[in-house]
C-alpha positions, 0 to 999 in steps of 0.5 A: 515508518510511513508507507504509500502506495498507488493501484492501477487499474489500467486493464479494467479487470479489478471490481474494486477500483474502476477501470483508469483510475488509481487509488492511494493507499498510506499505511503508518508501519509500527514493526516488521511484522505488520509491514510484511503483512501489508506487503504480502496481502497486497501481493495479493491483491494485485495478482487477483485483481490484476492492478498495477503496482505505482509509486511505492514511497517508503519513509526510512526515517526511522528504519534499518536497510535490513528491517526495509529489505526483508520486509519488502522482499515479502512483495518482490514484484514491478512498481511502475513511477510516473507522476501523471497518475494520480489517484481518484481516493486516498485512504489513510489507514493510519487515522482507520485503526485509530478510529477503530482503536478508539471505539473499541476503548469506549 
C-alpha cells in the first residue's frame, strides 16, 4: 500500500520546511503497524512544528476498510485538498529503506 502526503508550512514557525513551501512525503506501508507509526510520528510532527497537513492519498489497492480505518484513525486530525500546492521536495522513503537495506546486507 502506497501512502503520500504534503506538510505545509504556511505559518512560518517549522525549522524544517521553509516558510511557504510544501513538501511530499511518499511512504510504501508493508502492514499496519508500520502504517500506524507513520501516522502517529507525523501527528506528531505537525503539532510540533505547527505544519498543515495537505493532500492525503492513501492507494487502498491492496487493503481492507478495516486495517485503513484503524489505522488512520492513529492521525485523526484536518487535511486540507488543494491542487495549487505543490511541493518544493519530494521524498520517497520507499527507495530510503531499500538503500539502507541493501547497505546493511554488504
Amino acid at each position: 500500500m502506497k501512502i503520500s502526503y504534503m506538510l505545509f508550512n504556511r505559518y512560518g514557525t517549522s525549522r524544517t520546511i521553509p516558510f511557504g513551501e510544501a513538501w511530499q512525503w511518499i511512504h510504501q506501508v508493508e502492514d499496519e503497524k508500520h502504517m500506524k507509526s507513520i501516522f502517529a510520528k507525523l501527528k506528531k510532527r505537525i503539532r510540533e512544528c505547527r505544519l498543515t497537513l495537505a493532500n492525503l492519498h492513501i492507494e487502498q489497492r491492496h487493503s481492507s476498510d478495516d486495517f485503513l480505518e484503524q489505522a488512520t484513525f492513529t492521525y485523526n486530525g484536518p487535511v486540507i485538498y488543494d491542487v495549487s500546492i505543490v511541493p518544493k521536495r519530494i521524498i520517497n522513503t520507499h527507495e530510503n529503506l531499500f538503500e539502507e537495506n541493501r547497505t546493511e546486507a554488504t
